[in-house]
N, C-alpha and C positions, 0 to 999 in steps of 0.2 A: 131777240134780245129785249130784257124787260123794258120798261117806258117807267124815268124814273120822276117823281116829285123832287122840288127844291126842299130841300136839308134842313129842319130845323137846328140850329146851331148846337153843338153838344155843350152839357152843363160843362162838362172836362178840357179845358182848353192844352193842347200839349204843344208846345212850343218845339222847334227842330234842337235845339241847344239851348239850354240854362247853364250858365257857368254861375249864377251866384248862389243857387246851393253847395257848390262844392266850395266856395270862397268860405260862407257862414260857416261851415265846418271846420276852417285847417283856419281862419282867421286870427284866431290867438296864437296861433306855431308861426304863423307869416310877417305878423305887425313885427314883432321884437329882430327877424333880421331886416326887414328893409329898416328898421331905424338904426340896427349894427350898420349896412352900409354906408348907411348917409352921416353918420358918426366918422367914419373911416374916411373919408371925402376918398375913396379909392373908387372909381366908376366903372374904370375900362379893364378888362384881363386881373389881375391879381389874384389873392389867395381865394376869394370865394370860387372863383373860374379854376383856380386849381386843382381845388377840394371837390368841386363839381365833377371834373374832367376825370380824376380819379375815382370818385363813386359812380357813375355812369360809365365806365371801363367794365368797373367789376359787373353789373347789371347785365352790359348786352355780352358781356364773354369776350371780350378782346384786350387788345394788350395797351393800344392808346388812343387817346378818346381828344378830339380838339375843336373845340366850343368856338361858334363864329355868329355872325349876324343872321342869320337867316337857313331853314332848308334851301332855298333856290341858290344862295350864294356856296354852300356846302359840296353842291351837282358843280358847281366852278370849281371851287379850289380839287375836288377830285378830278374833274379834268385834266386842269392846270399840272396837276403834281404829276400825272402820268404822260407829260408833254404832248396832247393834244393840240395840234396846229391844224391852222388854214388847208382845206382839200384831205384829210384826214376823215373817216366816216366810223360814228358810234352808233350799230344797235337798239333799238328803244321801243317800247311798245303806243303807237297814237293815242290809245284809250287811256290817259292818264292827266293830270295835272298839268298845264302847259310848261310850269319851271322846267319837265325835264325835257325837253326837246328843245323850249328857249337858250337853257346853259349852254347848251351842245352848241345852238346854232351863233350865239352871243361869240363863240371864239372861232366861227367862220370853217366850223367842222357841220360837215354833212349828217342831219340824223339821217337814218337808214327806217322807216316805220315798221313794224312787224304786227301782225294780226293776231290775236287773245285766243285764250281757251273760252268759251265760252259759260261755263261751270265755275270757274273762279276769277273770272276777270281779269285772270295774267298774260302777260305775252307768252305764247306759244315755243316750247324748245322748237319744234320740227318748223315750224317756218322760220323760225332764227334761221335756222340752220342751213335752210335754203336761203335766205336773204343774202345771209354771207360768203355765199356762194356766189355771188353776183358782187359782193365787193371788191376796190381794188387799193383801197388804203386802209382798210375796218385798222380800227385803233383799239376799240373797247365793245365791253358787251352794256348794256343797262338795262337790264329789270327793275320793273318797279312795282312792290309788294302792295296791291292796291285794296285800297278798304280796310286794312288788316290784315290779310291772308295771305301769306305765303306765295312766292313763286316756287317755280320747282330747280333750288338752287341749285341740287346735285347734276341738272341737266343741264345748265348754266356753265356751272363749273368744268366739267367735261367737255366742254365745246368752247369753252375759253383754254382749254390746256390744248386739244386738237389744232385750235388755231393761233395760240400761240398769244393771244391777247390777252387781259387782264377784264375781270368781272366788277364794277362797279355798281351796287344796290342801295336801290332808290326807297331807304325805306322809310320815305315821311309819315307816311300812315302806319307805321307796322311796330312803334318801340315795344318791345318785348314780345311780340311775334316768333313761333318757334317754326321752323321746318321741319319736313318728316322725318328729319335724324332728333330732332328735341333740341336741336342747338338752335340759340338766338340767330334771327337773320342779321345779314351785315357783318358776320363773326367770321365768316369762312371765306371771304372772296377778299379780291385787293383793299378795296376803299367800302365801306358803306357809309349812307349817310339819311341824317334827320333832319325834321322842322320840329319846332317846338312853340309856331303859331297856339295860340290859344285853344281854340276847337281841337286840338289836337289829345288822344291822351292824357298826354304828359305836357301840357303847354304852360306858355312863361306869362307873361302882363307887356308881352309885345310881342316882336318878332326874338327867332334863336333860335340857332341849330347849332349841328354836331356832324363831324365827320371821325370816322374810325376806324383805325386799321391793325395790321397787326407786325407791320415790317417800319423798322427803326427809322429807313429811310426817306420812307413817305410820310412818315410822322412829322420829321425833323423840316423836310420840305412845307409839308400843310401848314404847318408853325411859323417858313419862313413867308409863306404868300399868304399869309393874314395880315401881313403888318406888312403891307409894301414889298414884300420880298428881302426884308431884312432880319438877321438875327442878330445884329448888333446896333444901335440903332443911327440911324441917319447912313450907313452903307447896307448897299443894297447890292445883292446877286444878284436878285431876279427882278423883274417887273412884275410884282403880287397886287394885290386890292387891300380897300382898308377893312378885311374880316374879321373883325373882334368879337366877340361875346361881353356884355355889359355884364359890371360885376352885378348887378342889383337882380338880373335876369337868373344868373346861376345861382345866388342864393335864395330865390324863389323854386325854381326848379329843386334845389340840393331838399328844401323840403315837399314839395310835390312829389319826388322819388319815393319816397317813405311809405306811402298811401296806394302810389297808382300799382301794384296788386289787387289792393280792394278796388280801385276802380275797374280795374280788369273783368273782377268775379263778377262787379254788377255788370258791365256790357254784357257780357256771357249768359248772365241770367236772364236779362231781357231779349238776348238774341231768341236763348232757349223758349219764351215765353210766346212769343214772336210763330217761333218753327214750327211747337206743338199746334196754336190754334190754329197757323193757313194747311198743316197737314191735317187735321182733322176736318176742314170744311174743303179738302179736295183739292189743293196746290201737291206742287211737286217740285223738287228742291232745283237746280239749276244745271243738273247734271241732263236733264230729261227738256226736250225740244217742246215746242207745242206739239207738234203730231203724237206725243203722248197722253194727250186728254186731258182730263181734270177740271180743276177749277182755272181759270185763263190767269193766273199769278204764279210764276218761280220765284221761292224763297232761295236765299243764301246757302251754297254747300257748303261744310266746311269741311275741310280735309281732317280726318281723325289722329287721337293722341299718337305718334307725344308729339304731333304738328299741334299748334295753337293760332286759332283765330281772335286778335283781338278788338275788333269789330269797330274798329274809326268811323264806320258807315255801315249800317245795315241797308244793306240795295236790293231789290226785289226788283221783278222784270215784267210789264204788264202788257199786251199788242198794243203797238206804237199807237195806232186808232182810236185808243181807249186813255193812253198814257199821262195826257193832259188835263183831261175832263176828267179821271180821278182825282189829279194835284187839283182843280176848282173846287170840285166836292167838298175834300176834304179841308180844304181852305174855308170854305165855309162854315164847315164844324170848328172851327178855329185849333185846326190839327196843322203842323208845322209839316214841310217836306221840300224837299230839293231835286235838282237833277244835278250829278256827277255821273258822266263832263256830256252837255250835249251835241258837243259839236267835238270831232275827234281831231285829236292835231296835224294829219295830213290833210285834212279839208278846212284850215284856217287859212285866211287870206294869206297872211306873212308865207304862208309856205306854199303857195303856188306852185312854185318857182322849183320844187322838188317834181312835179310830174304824176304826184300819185292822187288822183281824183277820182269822184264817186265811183264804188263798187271794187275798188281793188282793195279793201279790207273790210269785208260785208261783216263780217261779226263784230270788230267794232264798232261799224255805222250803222248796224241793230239795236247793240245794248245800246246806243247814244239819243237812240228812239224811242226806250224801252224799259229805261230804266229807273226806279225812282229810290232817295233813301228817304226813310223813316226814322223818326226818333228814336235812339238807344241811348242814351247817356245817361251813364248808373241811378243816378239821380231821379228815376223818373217813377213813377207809384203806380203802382198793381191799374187802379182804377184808368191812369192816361195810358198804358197798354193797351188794356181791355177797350179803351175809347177808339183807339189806331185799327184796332184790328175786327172792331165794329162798325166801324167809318169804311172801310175796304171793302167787308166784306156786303154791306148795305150797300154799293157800287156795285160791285162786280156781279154777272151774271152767273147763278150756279147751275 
Protein backbone atom coordinates (compact mmCIF):
# COMPACT_ATOMS: atom_id res chain seq x y z
CA UNK A 1 0.00 0.00 0.00
CA UNK A 2 1.35 3.44 -1.06
CA UNK A 3 2.84 5.74 1.64
CA UNK A 4 0.84 8.77 1.40
CA UNK A 5 2.08 12.72 1.97
CA UNK A 6 -0.18 15.16 3.93
CA UNK A 7 -2.81 16.82 1.44
CA UNK A 8 -2.28 20.06 0.21
CA UNK A 9 -5.80 21.55 0.84
CA UNK A 10 -7.85 21.71 -2.47
CA UNK A 11 -8.46 25.15 -4.15
CA UNK A 12 -12.35 23.57 -4.41
CA UNK A 13 -13.91 23.37 -1.18
CA UNK A 14 -17.18 20.99 -1.32
CA UNK A 15 -19.22 21.18 1.60
CA UNK A 16 -21.55 17.76 2.47
CA UNK A 17 -24.78 20.00 2.08
CA UNK A 18 -25.41 23.63 0.90
CA UNK A 19 -28.99 24.42 1.07
CA UNK A 20 -28.54 28.30 0.39
CA UNK A 21 -28.17 27.71 -3.24
CA UNK A 22 -31.29 26.21 -3.59
CA UNK A 23 -32.97 29.01 -1.11
CA UNK A 24 -31.25 31.95 -3.55
CA UNK A 25 -32.99 30.35 -6.49
CA UNK A 26 -36.91 29.66 -5.26
CA UNK A 27 -36.34 32.82 -2.83
CA UNK A 28 -38.79 35.26 -4.71
CA UNK A 29 -41.49 32.10 -5.14
CA UNK A 30 -41.01 31.58 -1.05
CA UNK A 31 -40.85 35.26 0.52
CA UNK A 32 -44.56 36.27 -0.93
CA UNK A 33 -46.06 32.81 0.91
CA UNK A 34 -44.55 32.90 4.28
CA UNK A 35 -45.72 36.62 4.35
CA UNK A 36 -49.40 35.13 2.98
CA UNK A 37 -49.09 32.94 6.15
CA UNK A 38 -48.19 35.35 8.75
CA UNK A 39 -50.89 37.70 7.19
CA UNK A 40 -53.50 34.88 7.77
CA UNK A 41 -52.31 34.55 11.68
CA UNK A 42 -53.43 30.77 10.53
CA UNK A 43 -50.25 28.54 11.96
CA UNK A 44 -51.33 25.15 12.67
CA UNK A 45 -53.27 22.62 10.09
CA UNK A 46 -55.52 24.94 7.63
CA UNK A 47 -55.86 25.56 4.15
CA UNK A 48 -52.13 25.79 3.29
CA UNK A 49 -51.80 22.05 5.02
CA UNK A 50 -54.80 21.12 2.91
CA UNK A 51 -53.75 22.37 -0.29
CA UNK A 52 -50.48 20.81 0.57
CA UNK A 53 -51.94 17.44 1.55
CA UNK A 54 -53.83 17.39 -1.64
CA UNK A 55 -50.90 18.12 -4.09
CA UNK A 56 -48.39 15.65 -2.38
CA UNK A 57 -51.38 12.88 -2.77
CA UNK A 58 -51.24 13.57 -6.38
CA UNK A 59 -47.19 13.33 -6.40
CA UNK A 60 -46.46 10.11 -4.60
CA UNK A 61 -49.74 8.21 -6.28
CA UNK A 62 -52.02 7.70 -3.49
CA UNK A 63 -55.40 8.61 -2.43
CA UNK A 64 -54.56 10.59 1.06
CA UNK A 65 -51.88 12.25 2.25
CA UNK A 66 -51.80 13.66 6.05
CA UNK A 67 -49.12 16.28 6.96
CA UNK A 68 -47.78 16.08 10.70
CA UNK A 69 -44.81 17.22 12.66
CA UNK A 70 -42.08 15.28 11.88
CA UNK A 71 -40.95 11.83 9.71
CA UNK A 72 -40.24 10.05 13.26
CA UNK A 73 -43.67 11.21 14.60
CA UNK A 74 -45.21 9.97 10.99
CA UNK A 75 -43.45 5.94 11.89
CA UNK A 76 -46.10 6.59 15.26
CA UNK A 77 -49.17 7.62 14.08
CA UNK A 78 -48.62 4.66 11.37
CA UNK A 79 -48.16 2.51 14.13
CA UNK A 80 -50.74 3.83 16.21
CA UNK A 81 -53.39 3.68 13.43
CA UNK A 82 -52.82 -0.11 12.83
CA UNK A 83 -53.11 -0.71 16.82
CA UNK A 84 -49.77 -1.61 17.49
CA UNK A 85 -49.62 -2.40 21.41
CA UNK A 86 -47.22 -3.50 24.17
CA UNK A 87 -45.61 -7.21 23.41
CA UNK A 88 -46.75 -6.81 19.65
CA UNK A 89 -43.36 -7.32 17.33
CA UNK A 90 -42.71 -5.00 13.80
CA UNK A 91 -40.14 -6.15 11.21
CA UNK A 92 -37.51 -3.44 10.43
CA UNK A 93 -34.20 -3.34 9.04
CA UNK A 94 -30.98 -2.25 11.94
CA UNK A 95 -29.08 -0.29 9.14
CA UNK A 96 -31.16 2.60 9.19
CA UNK A 97 -32.10 5.93 10.75
CA UNK A 98 -32.80 5.20 14.64
CA UNK A 99 -36.59 7.06 14.36
CA UNK A 100 -37.64 3.81 12.93
CA UNK A 101 -36.83 1.15 15.46
CA UNK A 102 -37.27 4.11 18.24
CA UNK A 103 -41.16 4.64 17.02
CA UNK A 104 -41.55 0.99 17.27
CA UNK A 105 -40.02 0.72 20.52
CA UNK A 106 -41.52 4.21 22.05
CA UNK A 107 -45.11 2.17 21.95
CA UNK A 108 -43.36 -0.89 23.86
CA UNK A 109 -43.72 -3.04 20.64
CA UNK A 110 -40.75 -5.31 20.03
CA UNK A 111 -38.53 -4.34 16.79
CA UNK A 112 -37.63 -7.60 15.25
CA UNK A 113 -34.01 -6.55 13.29
CA UNK A 114 -33.50 -8.07 9.91
CA UNK A 115 -30.20 -8.02 7.95
CA UNK A 116 -29.64 -5.79 4.23
CA UNK A 117 -28.87 -6.67 0.85
CA UNK A 118 -25.87 -5.58 0.66
CA UNK A 119 -25.91 -3.97 -3.00
CA UNK A 120 -28.59 -1.70 -2.10
CA UNK A 121 -28.67 -1.29 1.48
CA UNK A 122 -32.21 -2.67 1.97
CA UNK A 123 -33.53 -5.04 4.30
CA UNK A 124 -33.46 -8.38 2.95
CA UNK A 125 -37.03 -10.14 1.75
CA UNK A 126 -35.56 -13.76 2.51
CA UNK A 127 -34.39 -12.99 6.04
CA UNK A 128 -37.68 -11.15 6.65
CA UNK A 129 -39.00 -13.94 6.02
CA UNK A 130 -37.23 -16.19 8.16
CA UNK A 131 -37.27 -13.58 11.07
CA UNK A 132 -41.00 -14.03 11.03
CA UNK A 133 -40.72 -17.09 11.33
CA UNK A 134 -39.69 -16.89 14.61
CA UNK A 135 -42.36 -14.26 15.60
CA UNK A 136 -45.19 -14.79 17.77
CA UNK A 137 -47.16 -11.56 17.80
CA UNK A 138 -45.44 -9.90 14.27
CA UNK A 139 -48.00 -7.03 13.92
CA UNK A 140 -46.32 -5.13 10.82
CA UNK A 141 -43.69 -5.44 8.23
CA UNK A 142 -41.24 -2.08 7.87
CA UNK A 143 -38.86 -1.40 5.21
CA UNK A 144 -37.14 1.36 4.90
CA UNK A 145 -36.25 2.71 1.35
CA UNK A 146 -32.69 3.96 2.45
CA UNK A 147 -30.59 6.52 0.67
CA UNK A 148 -33.09 6.90 -2.01
CA UNK A 149 -33.40 3.44 -3.30
CA UNK A 150 -36.09 1.32 -3.42
CA UNK A 151 -36.70 -1.82 -1.37
CA UNK A 152 -38.00 -4.61 -3.02
CA UNK A 153 -41.73 -3.72 -2.17
CA UNK A 154 -43.36 -6.52 -4.28
CA UNK A 155 -41.40 -9.01 -1.90
CA UNK A 156 -42.63 -6.87 0.98
CA UNK A 157 -46.05 -7.18 -0.09
CA UNK A 158 -46.36 -10.85 -0.61
CA UNK A 159 -45.11 -11.71 2.73
CA UNK A 160 -47.26 -9.25 4.34
CA UNK A 161 -50.43 -10.87 2.58
CA UNK A 162 -48.88 -14.63 3.31
CA UNK A 163 -48.89 -13.45 6.90
CA UNK A 164 -51.50 -11.66 6.97
CA UNK A 165 -49.98 -8.33 8.46
CA UNK A 166 -49.92 -4.88 6.96
CA UNK A 167 -46.69 -3.36 5.13
CA UNK A 168 -45.73 -0.03 6.63
CA UNK A 169 -42.78 2.05 4.29
CA UNK A 170 -40.36 3.92 5.75
CA UNK A 171 -39.81 6.21 3.16
CA UNK A 172 -37.95 9.33 4.74
CA UNK A 173 -35.25 9.28 2.25
CA UNK A 174 -37.11 8.08 -0.91
CA UNK A 175 -39.92 11.05 -1.88
CA UNK A 176 -40.45 10.33 -5.41
CA UNK A 177 -38.46 7.09 -5.41
CA UNK A 178 -39.96 4.60 -7.93
CA UNK A 179 -40.01 0.69 -7.45
CA UNK A 180 -39.37 -1.86 -10.26
CA UNK A 181 -43.15 -1.62 -11.23
CA UNK A 182 -42.42 2.60 -11.79
CA UNK A 183 -45.04 3.22 -9.04
CA UNK A 184 -43.98 5.76 -6.33
CA UNK A 185 -42.91 4.06 -3.09
CA UNK A 186 -45.36 4.14 -0.12
CA UNK A 187 -48.26 4.09 -2.92
CA UNK A 188 -48.79 0.32 -2.69
CA UNK A 189 -48.75 -0.90 0.89
CA UNK A 190 -50.95 0.12 4.11
CA UNK A 191 -49.34 3.41 5.54
CA UNK A 192 -46.24 5.06 4.00
CA UNK A 193 -44.50 7.57 5.38
CA UNK A 194 -41.86 10.89 5.20
CA UNK A 195 -39.67 13.50 6.68
CA UNK A 196 -39.47 16.62 5.24
CA UNK A 197 -36.23 17.59 7.75
CA UNK A 198 -34.25 19.92 5.52
CA UNK A 199 -31.45 17.87 4.12
CA UNK A 200 -34.06 16.00 2.84
CA UNK A 201 -35.10 16.25 -0.88
CA UNK A 202 -37.90 17.76 -0.57
CA UNK A 203 -37.37 19.65 3.00
CA UNK A 204 -39.35 22.42 4.91
CA UNK A 205 -37.40 25.42 7.25
CA UNK A 206 -37.95 22.78 10.12
CA UNK A 207 -39.14 19.73 10.99
CA UNK A 208 -42.36 17.91 8.82
CA UNK A 209 -43.58 15.07 7.57
CA UNK A 210 -46.28 13.04 6.02
CA UNK A 211 -48.11 9.87 6.17
CA UNK A 212 -50.16 8.22 3.25
CA UNK A 213 -52.28 5.82 2.55
CA UNK A 214 -54.72 4.75 0.38
CA UNK A 215 -57.83 3.17 2.66
CA UNK A 216 -60.50 5.78 4.00
CA UNK A 217 -59.99 4.24 7.21
CA UNK A 218 -56.73 4.83 8.12
CA UNK A 219 -56.91 8.12 6.75
CA UNK A 220 -59.63 9.23 9.02
CA UNK A 221 -57.96 7.46 12.00
CA UNK A 222 -54.15 9.28 11.25
CA UNK A 223 -56.38 12.51 11.19
CA UNK A 224 -57.88 11.51 14.46
CA UNK A 225 -54.34 10.89 16.34
CA UNK A 226 -52.73 14.11 15.27
CA UNK A 227 -54.93 16.26 17.27
CA UNK A 228 -55.04 14.12 20.52
CA UNK A 229 -57.19 11.64 19.00
CA UNK A 230 -60.12 13.89 18.38
CA UNK A 231 -62.15 14.67 15.38
CA UNK A 232 -64.35 16.94 17.13
CA UNK A 233 -62.51 19.11 19.13
CA UNK A 234 -62.10 18.82 23.02
CA UNK A 235 -63.75 14.90 22.66
CA UNK A 236 -61.57 12.48 22.16
CA UNK A 237 -61.82 8.55 21.04
CA UNK A 238 -58.49 7.90 21.16
CA UNK A 239 -55.41 8.82 23.02
CA UNK A 240 -53.47 10.45 19.82
CA UNK A 241 -50.28 13.05 20.21
CA UNK A 242 -50.15 16.63 19.21
CA UNK A 243 -49.09 15.79 15.29
CA UNK A 244 -49.87 18.75 13.34
CA UNK A 245 -48.14 19.95 10.31
CA UNK A 246 -47.49 23.87 10.67
CA UNK A 247 -49.18 25.86 8.12
CA UNK A 248 -45.94 27.96 7.22
CA UNK A 249 -44.02 24.50 6.78
CA UNK A 250 -46.66 23.24 4.02
CA UNK A 251 -46.63 26.45 2.19
CA UNK A 252 -43.12 26.23 1.87
CA UNK A 253 -43.09 22.69 0.88
CA UNK A 254 -46.50 23.29 -1.60
CA UNK A 255 -43.61 25.45 -3.39
CA UNK A 256 -40.58 23.20 -2.97
CA UNK A 257 -42.84 20.54 -4.80
CA UNK A 258 -42.73 22.51 -8.01
CA UNK A 259 -38.98 22.24 -8.39
CA UNK A 260 -37.95 19.06 -6.76
CA UNK A 261 -38.07 16.97 -10.30
CA UNK A 262 -35.31 19.24 -11.17
CA UNK A 263 -33.75 18.60 -8.04
CA UNK A 264 -34.02 14.93 -8.81
CA UNK A 265 -32.24 15.33 -12.51
CA UNK A 266 -29.49 17.17 -10.64
CA UNK A 267 -28.89 14.34 -7.85
CA UNK A 268 -28.98 11.96 -10.77
CA UNK A 269 -26.62 13.70 -12.75
CA UNK A 270 -24.05 14.02 -10.14
CA UNK A 271 -24.63 10.33 -8.96
CA UNK A 272 -24.13 9.62 -12.84
CA UNK A 273 -20.82 11.79 -12.73
CA UNK A 274 -19.75 10.13 -9.59
CA UNK A 275 -20.24 6.34 -11.27
CA UNK A 276 -18.60 6.99 -14.64
CA UNK A 277 -15.20 8.20 -12.99
CA UNK A 278 -14.79 5.47 -9.88
CA UNK A 279 -15.78 2.82 -12.82
CA UNK A 280 -13.22 4.12 -15.11
CA UNK A 281 -10.42 4.30 -12.35
CA UNK A 282 -11.41 0.42 -11.41
CA UNK A 283 -14.29 0.49 -8.66
CA UNK A 284 -17.25 -1.73 -8.90
CA UNK A 285 -20.64 -0.93 -8.15
CA UNK A 286 -21.95 -2.66 -4.78
CA UNK A 287 -23.36 -5.62 -6.32
CA UNK A 288 -19.81 -7.22 -6.40
CA UNK A 289 -17.95 -8.10 -2.85
CA UNK A 290 -14.34 -7.26 -2.57
CA UNK A 291 -13.09 -10.63 -3.57
CA UNK A 292 -13.91 -9.16 -7.03
CA UNK A 293 -10.88 -6.94 -7.28
CA UNK A 294 -10.66 -3.73 -8.48
CA UNK A 295 -9.96 -0.55 -7.21
CA UNK A 296 -10.72 -1.21 -3.11
CA UNK A 297 -14.10 1.39 -3.50
CA UNK A 298 -18.14 0.15 -4.29
CA UNK A 299 -20.03 2.78 -5.80
CA UNK A 300 -23.83 2.92 -5.50
CA UNK A 301 -26.07 0.20 -7.61
CA UNK A 302 -29.01 1.33 -8.67
CA UNK A 303 -31.58 -0.70 -9.73
CA UNK A 304 -32.78 0.13 -13.40
CA UNK A 305 -35.71 2.02 -15.11
CA UNK A 306 -38.62 2.36 -14.55
CA UNK A 307 -37.16 1.78 -10.72
CA UNK A 308 -35.69 5.37 -9.74
CA UNK A 309 -32.95 6.10 -7.44
CA UNK A 310 -33.23 9.43 -6.00
CA UNK A 311 -30.04 9.68 -4.35
CA UNK A 312 -30.72 11.46 -0.60
CA UNK A 313 -27.20 10.08 0.00
CA UNK A 314 -24.74 8.88 -2.40
CA UNK A 315 -22.82 6.02 -0.01
CA UNK A 316 -19.89 4.39 -1.36
CA UNK A 317 -18.25 1.39 0.62
CA UNK A 318 -14.48 1.64 1.36
CA UNK A 319 -12.41 -1.52 3.85
CA UNK A 320 -13.42 -0.51 7.06
CA UNK A 321 -9.14 -0.24 7.67
CA UNK A 322 -9.07 2.39 5.28
CA UNK A 323 -12.63 4.05 5.88
CA UNK A 324 -11.65 6.79 8.45
CA UNK A 325 -8.45 7.93 7.31
CA UNK A 326 -10.06 8.70 3.73
CA UNK A 327 -13.02 10.95 5.71
CA UNK A 328 -9.38 12.78 7.41
CA UNK A 329 -8.02 13.14 4.04
CA UNK A 330 -10.58 14.34 2.55
CA UNK A 331 -11.43 16.61 5.37
CA UNK A 332 -8.43 18.19 4.88
CA UNK A 333 -9.04 19.03 1.17
CA UNK A 334 -11.91 20.77 2.76
CA UNK A 335 -14.17 18.16 1.04
CA UNK A 336 -17.47 17.43 3.29
CA UNK A 337 -18.60 13.69 4.08
CA UNK A 338 -20.47 11.64 6.64
CA UNK A 339 -20.98 8.16 7.84
CA UNK A 340 -24.72 6.75 7.60
CA UNK A 341 -25.45 5.18 10.29
CA UNK A 342 -22.16 3.83 12.17
CA UNK A 343 -23.35 2.10 14.67
CA UNK A 344 -26.38 -0.31 13.52
CA UNK A 345 -29.60 -0.09 15.78
CA UNK A 346 -29.40 -3.73 17.24
CA UNK A 347 -25.87 -2.78 18.63
CA UNK A 348 -27.16 0.62 20.29
CA UNK A 349 -27.17 0.64 24.00
CA UNK A 350 -31.08 1.22 24.44
CA UNK A 351 -31.49 -2.01 22.86
CA UNK A 352 -29.51 -4.37 24.51
CA UNK A 353 -32.15 -5.71 26.11
CA UNK A 354 -33.27 -7.32 22.51
CA UNK A 355 -30.35 -9.93 22.58
CA UNK A 356 -29.19 -9.41 19.17
CA UNK A 357 -25.24 -8.49 19.56
CA UNK A 358 -22.21 -8.46 17.55
CA UNK A 359 -22.10 -10.65 14.45
CA UNK A 360 -25.80 -11.72 14.10
CA UNK A 361 -26.35 -9.17 11.24
CA UNK A 362 -22.68 -9.07 9.80
CA UNK A 363 -23.75 -7.11 6.52
CA UNK A 364 -25.17 -4.49 8.30
CA UNK A 365 -22.15 -4.19 10.97
CA UNK A 366 -19.87 -4.11 7.57
CA UNK A 367 -21.64 -1.38 5.60
CA UNK A 368 -21.53 0.52 9.39
CA UNK A 369 -17.68 0.09 8.97
CA UNK A 370 -17.64 0.70 5.50
CA UNK A 371 -19.37 3.20 4.49
CA UNK A 372 -19.18 6.72 3.62
CA UNK A 373 -21.53 9.44 1.78
CA UNK A 374 -20.34 12.11 -0.51
CA UNK A 375 -21.73 15.14 -1.56
CA UNK A 376 -24.56 14.93 -4.31
CA UNK A 377 -26.76 17.81 -3.85
CA UNK A 378 -27.91 19.14 -7.30
CA UNK A 379 -26.33 22.35 -6.51
CA UNK A 380 -22.91 21.28 -6.80
CA UNK A 381 -20.53 22.27 -9.92
CA UNK A 382 -18.64 20.12 -12.28
CA UNK A 383 -15.24 21.40 -10.71
CA UNK A 384 -16.51 20.23 -6.60
CA UNK A 385 -17.18 16.65 -8.40
CA UNK A 386 -14.12 16.47 -10.18
CA UNK A 387 -12.52 17.83 -6.62
CA UNK A 388 -14.45 14.48 -4.72
CA UNK A 389 -13.43 12.17 -6.82
CA UNK A 390 -9.88 13.45 -7.13
CA UNK A 391 -9.57 13.66 -3.29
CA UNK A 392 -10.51 9.54 -3.32
CA UNK A 393 -8.97 8.58 -5.79
CA UNK A 394 -5.45 10.37 -4.57
CA UNK A 395 -6.16 8.07 -1.19
CA UNK A 396 -7.10 5.08 -2.52
CA UNK A 397 -4.47 2.65 -3.54
CA UNK A 398 -4.81 1.51 -7.27
Amino acid sequence: MKTLATPAPTAVAVPLLDLKPQYQAIKSEIEPVVSRVMESQMFILGPEVEAFEREIAVYCGMKHAIGCTSGSDALLLALMAIGAKPGDEVLCPSYTFFATGGAIARLGVKPVYVDIDPSTYNMCPKLTAAAAAKCRRLKAIMPVHLYGQSAEVDAFLALGKQLGVPVIEDCAQAIGTRDVTGAMVGSRCAIGTWSFFPTKNLGCFGDGGLCGCNCPHLDEMMRMLRVHGSKVRYYHKHVGMNGRLDALQAAVLRIKLRHLESWHAGRARNAAFYDAAFSKAGALDTRHGWEGGGLALRFPYALPAPARHVYNQYVIRVPAERRDALRAFLAERKIGSEIYYPVPLHLQECFEYLGQGPGSLPVSEACALETIALPIFPELKQEQLQAVVDGILAFLPT
